[in-house]
C-alpha positions, 0 to 999 in steps of 0.5 A: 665457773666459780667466781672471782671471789674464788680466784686467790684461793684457786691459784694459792692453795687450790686443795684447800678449794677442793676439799671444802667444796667437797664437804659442801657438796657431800655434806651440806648442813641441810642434807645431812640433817635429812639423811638423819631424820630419816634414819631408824633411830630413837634420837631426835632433834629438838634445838641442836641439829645434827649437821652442827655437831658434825660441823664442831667434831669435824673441826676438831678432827681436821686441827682447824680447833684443838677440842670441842669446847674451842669449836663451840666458842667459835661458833657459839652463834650458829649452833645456838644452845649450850655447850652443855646441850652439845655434849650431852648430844655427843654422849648419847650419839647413837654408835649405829648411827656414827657407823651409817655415817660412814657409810653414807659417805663412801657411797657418796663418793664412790660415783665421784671416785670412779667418774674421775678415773681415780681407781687404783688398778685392782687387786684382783679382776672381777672381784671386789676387794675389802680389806678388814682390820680393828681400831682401838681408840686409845686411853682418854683422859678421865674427865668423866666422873665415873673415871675420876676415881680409878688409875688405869687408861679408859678405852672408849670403844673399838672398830672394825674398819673395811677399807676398799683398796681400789677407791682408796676410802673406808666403806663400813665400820662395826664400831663397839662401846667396849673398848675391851671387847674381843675384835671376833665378837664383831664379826656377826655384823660383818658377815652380814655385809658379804656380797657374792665376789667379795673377797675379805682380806685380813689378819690372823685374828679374824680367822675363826670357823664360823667367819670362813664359813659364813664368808663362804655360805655367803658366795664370798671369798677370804685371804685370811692368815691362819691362826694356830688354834683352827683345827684343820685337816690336810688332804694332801702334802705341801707342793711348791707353788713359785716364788715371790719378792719375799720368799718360796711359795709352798701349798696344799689343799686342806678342809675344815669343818664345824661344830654342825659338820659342814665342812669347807675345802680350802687351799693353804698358801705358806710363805717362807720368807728370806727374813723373819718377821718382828714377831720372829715368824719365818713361814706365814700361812694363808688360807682361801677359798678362791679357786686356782683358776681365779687366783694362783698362790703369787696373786694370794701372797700379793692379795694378803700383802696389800692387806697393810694398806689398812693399817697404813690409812689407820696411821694417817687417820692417827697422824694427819687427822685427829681421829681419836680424841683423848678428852672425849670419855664418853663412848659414843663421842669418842666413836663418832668423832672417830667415825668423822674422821672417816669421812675426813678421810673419804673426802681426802681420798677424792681430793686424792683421786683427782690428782692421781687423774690429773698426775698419774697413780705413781706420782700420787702414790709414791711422792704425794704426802697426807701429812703436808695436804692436813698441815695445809688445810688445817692452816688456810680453812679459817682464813679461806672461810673469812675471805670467802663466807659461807653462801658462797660455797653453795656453788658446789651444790649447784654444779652438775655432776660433770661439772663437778668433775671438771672443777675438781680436774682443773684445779687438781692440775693446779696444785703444785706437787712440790709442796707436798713432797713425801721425805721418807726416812733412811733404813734406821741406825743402830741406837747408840749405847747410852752411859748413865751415872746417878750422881749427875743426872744431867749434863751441861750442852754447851759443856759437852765438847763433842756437840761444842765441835759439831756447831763449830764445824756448822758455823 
């Protein structure tokens, strides 16, 4: 169906394949540049099209080039103004147009997802799951003039991400130009997205009077774990509600209410653990406003509990992709190219799902690593580009849906899995305790007998 100019590839590294075509078929130049004119937005296109500035960050995101400059170099030909032009595009890029990216993408791949039997089994039936959390983009560099004078680490910016745990892929993004900004502040745009049966599952800092209550004034629901500061008054004393992996289940229903009286009857969830958490917590407190009959207190505890997958896909975002670009200064560059790499993400996590259709969810979830599949896109694109240019990639634009389908379920079966087997690491040891001595502040490999024995014993 694709060609024979295809076929080195298809056979040799057909993920390579898959992921490329994906990006031609949700993000093909000419699209792209549509979806953007047609966007309620004060920027403009006169010589440089958005869809290359997409092109160059997304390379940059994905290791094929290690910055932007060498992503223009590259392609100084195709792109056809100034490197000057690119930058001054990238920090003006207005951050709700970064943020619609997003979600253009996720609703792009959601037929897709679905249509390849890709889903993760759902959290809890007849509800739409969505986890929240904050990103902070780290300290950049100063390269801009107006940090060129000052010692402390520059943020760029921060997000709220929501992540869909059943499609696997981030569906929105809040993103802000302060990087000091408090994550709360962000929380009025979100509220603007509940849908009735969305239920927000999230972390102690989101949880305010006003974000439960505009979850609920909303029809949605909320697993949220409670922070010491919310006021809250209990109706009755705490019963014991099961147990779970983790520890004793206890609960009790309690009610809050607002500056303007509305008040909101809650169940509250704690979790006695067997051990303690990092920050020394013994009990965990969880409060939501689904009723018992739609989630008991073990589904609750379970619900908070796959919240970390968020924070597992922020890890892989900062490990196997580069979605936080310390020489991008510039707010809105470094938001976009963190927004990129969302939809990086997006069109790994189909690539993920047809492998999961094809190799069954336990097989993907527990062996398949994201840092193997981004080692080997990032090493084989410039190659495959080479030995298959550019028009004839636009097959996948022409495949029907089905097609499509099929395509990606061939050459999923065609991947071999032992090549991108997960290591996890053991529990960890015990640091050993390290002498020092000032008068020698360094020491001799070869001198030191006990690592002299050890290749010995290797030899």
């Amino acid at each position: 169906m694709l060609g024979a100019i295809f076929e080195p590839f298809t056979n040799a590294s057909p993920a390579s394949v898959m992921a490329r075509g994906l990006a031609e078929r949700l993000l093909q130049p000419e699209r792209l540049d549509a979806w953007f004119e047609s966007l309620d937005t004060p920027q403009y296109t006169r010589e440089l099209l958005f869809s290359s500035v997409f092109n160059l960050m997304s390379q940059v995101v994905c290791g094929t080039h290690k910055s932007v400059n060498a992503a223009y170099q590259a392609a100084k030909d195709e792109v056809g103004t100034s490197i000057v032009s690119v930058y001054n595009k990238l920090k003006c890029l207005d951050v709700n147009t970064s943020a619609a990216l997003v979600r253009f993408a996720g609703s792009e791949a959601t037929p897709i997802i679905e249509q390849l039997g890709g889903t993760l089994p759902q959290l809890l039936p007849g509800y739409r799951v969505k986890l929240l959390d904050g990103n902070c983009i780290e300290a950049s560099e100063h390269r801009i003039k107006e940090l060129r004078s000052i010692t402390a680490g520059a943020l760029p910016g921060k997000s709220l991400v929501v992540l869909d745990p059943a499609l696997h892929i981030p569906i929105d993004v809040f993103p802000c130009e302060d990087g000091h900004a408090q994550e709360r502040s962000l929380l009025g745009g979100v509220l603007s997205t509940v849908a009735p049966k969305d239920v927000w599952v999230a972390d102690r800092n989101f949880c305010t009077l006003s974000f439960l209550q505009g979850i609920a004034k909303a029809e949605g629901y909320f697993v949220i774990r409670e922070h010491k500061n919310l006021p809250w008054e209990a109706i009755r004393e705490m019963r014991p509600a099961g147990k779970v992996d983790t520890g004793r289940l206890f609960e009790q229903p309690i009610q809050i209410t607002d500056k303007s009286g509305n008040t909101l009857r809650l169940r509250r969830i704690c979790l006695r653990l067997k051990k303690a958490t990092r920050d020394g917590d013994n009990e965990i407190f969880i409060l939501t406003n689904l009723s018992k009959r739609a989630a008991c207190a073990r589904q609750i505890a379970t619900l908070y509990r796959n919240r970390w997958t968020i924070e597992t896909a922020f890890q892989e975002l900062t490990v196997h992709l580069n979605s936080e670009i310390n020489t991008l200064g510039y707010p809105c560059a470094a938001l976009f190219g963190f927004c990129v790499a969302l939809v990086a993400y997006v069109v790994m996590a189909i690539l993920k799902a047809a492998l999961r259709s094809v190799h069954g969810v336990k097989t993907i979830e527990k062996n398949f690593s994201g840092y193997y599949l981004a080692d080997e896109l990032s090493g084989i694109y410039q190659g495959m580009m080479i030995a298959i240019p550019a028009p004839n990639w636009i097959v996948f634009r022409q495949l029907t849906q089905q097609q499509l389908i099929n395509t990606l379920l061939l050459l999923a079966g065609n991947v071999k899995l032992s090549r991108f087997q997960k290591h996890p690491r053991g529990p960890k040891k015990p640091a050993t305790k390290r002498k020092s001595d000032r008068k020698t502040p360094h020491v001799s490999t070869a001198s030191n007998s006990s690592l002299i024995s050890k290749s010995t014993n290797l030899t």
